[in-house]
C-alpha positions in Angstrom: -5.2 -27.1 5.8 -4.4 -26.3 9.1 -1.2 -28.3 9.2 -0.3 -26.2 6.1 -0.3 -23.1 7.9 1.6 -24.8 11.2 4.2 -25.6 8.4 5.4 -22.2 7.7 2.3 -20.7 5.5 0.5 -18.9 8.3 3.1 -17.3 9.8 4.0 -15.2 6.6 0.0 -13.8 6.2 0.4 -10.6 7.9 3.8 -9.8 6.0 2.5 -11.2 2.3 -0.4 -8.7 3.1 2.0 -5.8 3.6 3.6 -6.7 0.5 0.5 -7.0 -1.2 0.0 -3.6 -0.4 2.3 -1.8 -2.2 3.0 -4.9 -4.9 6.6 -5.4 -4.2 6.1 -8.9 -5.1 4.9 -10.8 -8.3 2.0 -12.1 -6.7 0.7 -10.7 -3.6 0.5 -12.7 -0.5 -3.6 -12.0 -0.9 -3.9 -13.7 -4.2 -1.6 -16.2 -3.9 -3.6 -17.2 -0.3 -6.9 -17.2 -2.5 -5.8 -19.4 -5.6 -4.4 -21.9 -2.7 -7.9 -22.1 -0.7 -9.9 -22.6 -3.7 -7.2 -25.5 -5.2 -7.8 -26.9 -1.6 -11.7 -26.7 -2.0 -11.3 -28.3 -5.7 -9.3 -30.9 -4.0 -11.8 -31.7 -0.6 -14.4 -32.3 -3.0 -12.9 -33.9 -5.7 -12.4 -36.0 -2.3 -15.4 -36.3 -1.1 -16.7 -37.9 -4.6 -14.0 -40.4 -4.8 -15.1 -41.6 -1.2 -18.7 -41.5 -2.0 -18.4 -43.4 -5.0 -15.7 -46.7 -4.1 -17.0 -50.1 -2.5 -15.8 -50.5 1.1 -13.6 -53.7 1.3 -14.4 -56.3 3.0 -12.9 -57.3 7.1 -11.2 -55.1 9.2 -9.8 -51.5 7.7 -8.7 -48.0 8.3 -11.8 -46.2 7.2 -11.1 -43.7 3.9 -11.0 -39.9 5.3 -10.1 -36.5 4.1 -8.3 -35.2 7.3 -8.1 -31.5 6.2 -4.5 -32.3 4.6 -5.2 -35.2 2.4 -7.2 -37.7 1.0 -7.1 -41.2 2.6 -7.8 -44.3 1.3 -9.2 -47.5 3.4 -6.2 -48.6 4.9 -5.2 -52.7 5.8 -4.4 -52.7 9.5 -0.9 -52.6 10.5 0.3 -51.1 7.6 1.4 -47.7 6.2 -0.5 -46.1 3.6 0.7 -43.5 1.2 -0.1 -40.5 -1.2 0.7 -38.3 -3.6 1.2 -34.6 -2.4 -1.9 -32.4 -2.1 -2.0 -30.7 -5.8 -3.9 -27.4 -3.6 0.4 -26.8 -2.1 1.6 -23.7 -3.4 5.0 -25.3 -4.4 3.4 -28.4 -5.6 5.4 -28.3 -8.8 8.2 -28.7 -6.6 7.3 -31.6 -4.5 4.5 -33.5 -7.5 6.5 -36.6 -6.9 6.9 -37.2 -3.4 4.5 -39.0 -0.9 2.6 -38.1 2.2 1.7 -41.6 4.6 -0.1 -41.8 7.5 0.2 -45.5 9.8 -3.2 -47.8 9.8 -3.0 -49.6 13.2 -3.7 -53.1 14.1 -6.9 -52.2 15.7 -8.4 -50.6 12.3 -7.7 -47.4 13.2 -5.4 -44.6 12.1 -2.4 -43.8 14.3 -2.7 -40.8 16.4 -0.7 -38.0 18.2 -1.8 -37.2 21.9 -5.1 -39.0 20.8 -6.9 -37.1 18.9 -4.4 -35.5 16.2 -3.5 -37.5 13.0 -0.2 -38.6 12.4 1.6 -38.4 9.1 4.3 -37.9 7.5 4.2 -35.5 4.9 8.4 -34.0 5.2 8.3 -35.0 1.1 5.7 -32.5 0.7 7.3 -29.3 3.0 8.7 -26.7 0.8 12.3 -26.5 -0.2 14.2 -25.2 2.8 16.4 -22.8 0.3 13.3 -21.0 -1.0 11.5 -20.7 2.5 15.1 -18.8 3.5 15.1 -16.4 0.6 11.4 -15.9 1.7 11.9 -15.2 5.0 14.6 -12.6 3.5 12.5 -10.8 1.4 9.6 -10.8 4.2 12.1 -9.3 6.3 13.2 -6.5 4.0 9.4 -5.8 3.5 8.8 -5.7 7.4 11.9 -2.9 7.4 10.1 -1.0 4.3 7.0 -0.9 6.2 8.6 0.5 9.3 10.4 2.9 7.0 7.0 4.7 5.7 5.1 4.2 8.7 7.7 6.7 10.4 7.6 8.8 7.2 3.6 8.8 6.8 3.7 9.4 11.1 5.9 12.2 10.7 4.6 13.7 7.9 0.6 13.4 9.4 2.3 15.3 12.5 4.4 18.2 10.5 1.0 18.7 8.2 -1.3 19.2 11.2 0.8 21.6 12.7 1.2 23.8 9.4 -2.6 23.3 9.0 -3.5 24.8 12.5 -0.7 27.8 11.6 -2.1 29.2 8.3 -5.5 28.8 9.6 -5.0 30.3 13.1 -2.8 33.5 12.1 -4.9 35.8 10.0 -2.6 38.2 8.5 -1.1 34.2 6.6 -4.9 33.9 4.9 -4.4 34.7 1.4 -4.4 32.8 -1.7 -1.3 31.6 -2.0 -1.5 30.2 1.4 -4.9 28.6 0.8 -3.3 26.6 -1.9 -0.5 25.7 0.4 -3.3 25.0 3.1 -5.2 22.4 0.4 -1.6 20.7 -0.8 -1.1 20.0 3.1 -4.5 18.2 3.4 -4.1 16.4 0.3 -0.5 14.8 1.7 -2.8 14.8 5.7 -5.3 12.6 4.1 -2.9 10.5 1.7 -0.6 9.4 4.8 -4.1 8.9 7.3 -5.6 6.8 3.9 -2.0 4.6 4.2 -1.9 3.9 7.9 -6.1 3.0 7.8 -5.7 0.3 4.8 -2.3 -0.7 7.3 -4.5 -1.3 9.8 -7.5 -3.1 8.6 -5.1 -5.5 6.7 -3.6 -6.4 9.7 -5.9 -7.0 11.6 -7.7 -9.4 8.4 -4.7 -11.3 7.8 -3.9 -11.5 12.0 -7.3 -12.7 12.6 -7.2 -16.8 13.8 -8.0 -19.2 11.5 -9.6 -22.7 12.8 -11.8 -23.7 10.7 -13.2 -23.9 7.3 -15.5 -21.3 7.8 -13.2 -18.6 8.8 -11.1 -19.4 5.6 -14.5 -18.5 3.1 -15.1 -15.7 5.4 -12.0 -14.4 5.2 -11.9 -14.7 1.7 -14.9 -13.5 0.5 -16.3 -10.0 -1.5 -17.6 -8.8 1.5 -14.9 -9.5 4.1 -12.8 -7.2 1.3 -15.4 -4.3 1.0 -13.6 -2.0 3.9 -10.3 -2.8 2.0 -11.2 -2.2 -1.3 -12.8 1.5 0.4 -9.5 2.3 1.9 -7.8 1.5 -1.7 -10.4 3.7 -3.5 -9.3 6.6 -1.3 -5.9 5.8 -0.7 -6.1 6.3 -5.2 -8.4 9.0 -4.8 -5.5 10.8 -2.5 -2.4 10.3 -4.1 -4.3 11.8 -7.5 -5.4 14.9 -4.9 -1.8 15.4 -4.2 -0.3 15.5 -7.8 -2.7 17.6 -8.9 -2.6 20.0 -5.8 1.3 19.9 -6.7 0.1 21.2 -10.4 -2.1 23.8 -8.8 1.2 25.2 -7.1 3.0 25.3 -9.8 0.6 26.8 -12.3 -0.5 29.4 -9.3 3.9 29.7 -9.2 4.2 30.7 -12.9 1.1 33.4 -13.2 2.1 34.9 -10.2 5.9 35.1 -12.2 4.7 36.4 -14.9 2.5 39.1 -13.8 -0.7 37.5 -15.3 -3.3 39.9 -14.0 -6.4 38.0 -12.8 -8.9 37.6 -10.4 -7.5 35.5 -7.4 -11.4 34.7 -6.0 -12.3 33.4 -9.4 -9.3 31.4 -10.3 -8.9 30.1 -6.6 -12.4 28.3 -7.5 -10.9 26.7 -10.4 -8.0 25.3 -8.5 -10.4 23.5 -6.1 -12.0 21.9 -9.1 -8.5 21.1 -10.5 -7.6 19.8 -7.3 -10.3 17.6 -5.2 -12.4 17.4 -8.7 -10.1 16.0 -11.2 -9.4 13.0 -9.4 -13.2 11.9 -9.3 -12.6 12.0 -13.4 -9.8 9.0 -13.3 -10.9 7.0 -9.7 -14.6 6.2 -10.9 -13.4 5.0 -14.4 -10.7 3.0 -12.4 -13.3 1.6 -9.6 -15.7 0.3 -12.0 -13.4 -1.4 -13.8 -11.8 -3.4 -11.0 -15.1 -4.0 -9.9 -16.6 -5.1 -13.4 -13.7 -7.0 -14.5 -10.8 -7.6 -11.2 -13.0 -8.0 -8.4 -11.0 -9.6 -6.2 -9.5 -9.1 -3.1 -7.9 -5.5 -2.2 -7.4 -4.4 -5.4 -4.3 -4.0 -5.2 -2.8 -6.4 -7.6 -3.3 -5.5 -11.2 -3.3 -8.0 -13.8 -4.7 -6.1 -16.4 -2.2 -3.3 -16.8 -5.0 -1.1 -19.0 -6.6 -0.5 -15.3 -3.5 0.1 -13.7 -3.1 3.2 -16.6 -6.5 4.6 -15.7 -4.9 5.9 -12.8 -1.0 6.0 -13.9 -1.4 8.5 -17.0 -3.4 11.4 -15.0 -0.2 10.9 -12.3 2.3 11.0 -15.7 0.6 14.1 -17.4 0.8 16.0 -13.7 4.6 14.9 -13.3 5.4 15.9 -16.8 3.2 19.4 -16.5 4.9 20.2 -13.2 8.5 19.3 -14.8 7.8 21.7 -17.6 6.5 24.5 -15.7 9.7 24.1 -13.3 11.9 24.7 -16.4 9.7 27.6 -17.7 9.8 28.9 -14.2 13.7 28.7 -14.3 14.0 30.6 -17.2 11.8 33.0 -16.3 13.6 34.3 -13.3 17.2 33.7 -14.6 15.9 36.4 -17.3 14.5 38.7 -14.7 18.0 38.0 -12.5 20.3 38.8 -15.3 18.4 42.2 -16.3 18.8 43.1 -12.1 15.1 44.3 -11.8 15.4 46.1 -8.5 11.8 46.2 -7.9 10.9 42.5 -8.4 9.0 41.2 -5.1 11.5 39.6 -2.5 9.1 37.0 -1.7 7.8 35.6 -5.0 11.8 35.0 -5.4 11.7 32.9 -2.2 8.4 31.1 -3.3 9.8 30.6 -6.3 13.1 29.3 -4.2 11.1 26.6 -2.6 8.6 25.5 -5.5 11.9 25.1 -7.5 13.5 22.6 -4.5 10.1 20.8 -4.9 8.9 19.9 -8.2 12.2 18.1 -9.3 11.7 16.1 -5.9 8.2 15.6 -7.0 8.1 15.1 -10.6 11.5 13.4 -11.0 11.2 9.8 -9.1 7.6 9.4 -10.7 8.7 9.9 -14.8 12.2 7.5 -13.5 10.2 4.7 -12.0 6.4 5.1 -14.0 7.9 2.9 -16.7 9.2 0.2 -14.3 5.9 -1.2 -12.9 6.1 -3.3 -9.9 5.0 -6.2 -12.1 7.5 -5.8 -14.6 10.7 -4.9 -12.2 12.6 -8.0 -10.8 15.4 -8.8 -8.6 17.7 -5.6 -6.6 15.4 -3.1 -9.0 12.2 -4.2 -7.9 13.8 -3.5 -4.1 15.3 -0.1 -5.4 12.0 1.0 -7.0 10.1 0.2 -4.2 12.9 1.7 -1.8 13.1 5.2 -3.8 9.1 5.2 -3.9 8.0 4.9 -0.1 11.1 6.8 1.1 10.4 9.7 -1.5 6.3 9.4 -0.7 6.3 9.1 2.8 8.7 11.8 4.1 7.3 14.2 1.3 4.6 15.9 3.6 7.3 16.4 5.9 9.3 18.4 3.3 6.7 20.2 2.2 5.1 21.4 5.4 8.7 22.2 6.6 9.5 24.4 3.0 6.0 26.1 2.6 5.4 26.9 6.3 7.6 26.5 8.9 10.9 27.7 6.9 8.8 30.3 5.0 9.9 34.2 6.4 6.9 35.0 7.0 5.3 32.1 8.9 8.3 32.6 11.5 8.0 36.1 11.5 4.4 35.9 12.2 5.0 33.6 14.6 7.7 35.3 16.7 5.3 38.2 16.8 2.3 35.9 18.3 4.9 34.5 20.9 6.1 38.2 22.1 2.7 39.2 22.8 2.5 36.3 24.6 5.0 36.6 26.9 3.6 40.1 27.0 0.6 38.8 28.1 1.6 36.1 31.1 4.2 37.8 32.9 4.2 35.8 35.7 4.5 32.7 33.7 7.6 34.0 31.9 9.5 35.0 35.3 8.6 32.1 36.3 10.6 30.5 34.0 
């Protein structure tokens, strides 16, 4: 098994992780890692009985061994013995007919490297080099994707935080509307921190050494998976949060449009529930199923796609809402623009303004790509889905936090006035300068 890995197969753990993550492959490198360690198991001890159960020869011989790789006959002395190719290889279907051989020496024992590490030759049974290059291609465009949202998530984690600490630290910004705006920034906060956490832990699983058998069944098993499949559940639970926080701003957009008199205090409570409570609805439902029926791994892979819609249609029915709302919303104020109302509020036109430049770049990419699963999408399109999708997801907080705070009038008036009675304040420091 070992030699597997020295062969190519280890290196590329850490990177079919990442693209396990956000399934930009077929099978992800998690799965494909599992159904390979339990074909080698199936194959040890298929091994094992084989050796158990022959008659030893008679005279001077190689004894029969499994050395981690392959199964090994007795062996005549100063001859070479040879095998088919372990059946456990990922690419075995490309290498079934060739032959592995180790060298029984004269002395009844198996030839050596440096002493103490077998020698064989198993070239027949190495992996196309063709395929390993388009591998190492794709591992590489993954690698760049990954850099791509890190600095997206990084930069968005950073632009939220500061809008946070603003409409929490100026009173005169603590209203509804802003509240709302306050909740949509934690909901993209905790999205990118839930991104960079499940990053992290599977690095550092699949960067972990690997020596012996053990640490293969430890690695692999339910347990070693539990803080994964945590940072999964709330990495779901999160991107739900932020659709519908996007559906609370867009239904708070279009009462306030209207003139829908209400009760801010009363409906405010509802959009917490419609916000942090609706997920719960769709996440459970979803978490007991993987657990009940696709318990393995991360969850990230799904192979039953009726799972993968748990969570899919709640995401669909926000993006379609949110689409529809925008073009209600649009026609709304092009009436109220054509029949010049003098009186209309200034600054539900420039909320209106920037929900407008952020529902199509919300809702748009999601009802494009939500028919083109990562599982059905091959070739260039998988690459261009999976492009558009971080790029769009990752730098979205950034947008956000930049359009509903930091460009917003008021925000910069707000803050101009904090910052002259600051320099008010600290004289000195301001000569100073």
């Amino acid at each position: 098994m070992r030699d597997v890995l020295r062969s190519g197969y280890r290196q590329s753990l850490v990177h079919l992780a990442w693209m396990c993550l956000f399934s930009s492959l077929p099978n992800g490198g998690a799965k494909v890692l599992e159904k390979t360690f339990e074909e080698w198991m199936r194959y040890r001890d298929e091994c094992l009985r084989r050796m158990a159960s022959e008659p030893y020869p008679a005279g001077l011989f190689c004894n029969r061994t499994f050395d981690m790789y392959a199964c090994w006959p007795d062996g005549s002395p100063g001859t070479a013995v040879n095998v088919s190719c372990p059946f456990y290889l990922p690419w075995f279907e490309k290498v079934k007919h060739g032959l592995v051989s180790r060298r029984c020496g004269t002395d009844g024992q198996w030839v050596t490297v440096n002493g103490s590490q077998p020698w064989r030759d198993y070239s027949q049974c190495e992996e196309e080099m063709e395929s390993t290059a388009e591998e190492e291609g794709a591992r590489r465009l993954m690698v760049s994707f990954k850099v791509l949202y890190t600095v997206g998530y990084a930069l968005s984690l950073l632009t939220l935080v500061s809008a946070l600490l603003v409409l929490t630290v100026f009173r005169k910004l603590r209203c509804t509307r802003n509240y709302i705006h306050a909740n949509l920034f934690a909901s993209f906060g905790l999205r990118a921190t839930s991104v960079m956490v499940k990053d992290a832990l599977l690095e550092k699983r699949w960067g972990m050494e690997l020596v012996q058998v053990a640490d293969w069944e430890a690695l692999l098993s339910h347990e070693a998976a539990l803080g994964c499949r945590v940072a999964q559940v709330l990495m779901q639970y999160c991107i739900l949060a932020n659709h519908y926080w996007f559906l609370v701003e867009a239904v708070y957009l279009y009462k306030l449009l209207i003139g829908a008199v209400f009760s801010e205090k009363n409906y405010y409570r509802l959009y917490l529930y419609l916000g942090w409570g609706t997920p719960v609805v769709f996440v459970v439902p979803w978490m007991a199923a993987k657990y009940l029926k696709e318990n393995a791994e991360c969850w990230a892979l799904n192979e039953n796609m009726a799972y993968w819609w748990i969570i899919r249609i709640p995401i669909l029915l926000a993006s379609l809402i949110n689409l529809l709302i925008f073009m209600r919303i649009l026609k709304v104020i092009l009436a109220k623009l054509r029949a010049n109302q003098k009186g209309y509020a200034d600054y539900k036109l420039r909320l209106a303004k920037a929900t407008l430049t952020l529902i199509p770049l919300f809702g748009i990419h999601e009802v494009v790509f939500i028919f083109a699963t990562d599982e059905q999408t091959t070739g260039i399109l998988r690459y261009i889905k999976v492009f558009f999708t971080l790029f769009l997801n990752s730098f979205q907080g950034f947008l956000v936090a930049v359009l509903y705070c930091f460009a917003n009038k008021e925000v910069k008036s707000e803050m101009k006035k904090k910052w002259q009675l600051w320099k008010l304040d600290h004289p000195a420091l301001c000569c100073a300068q």
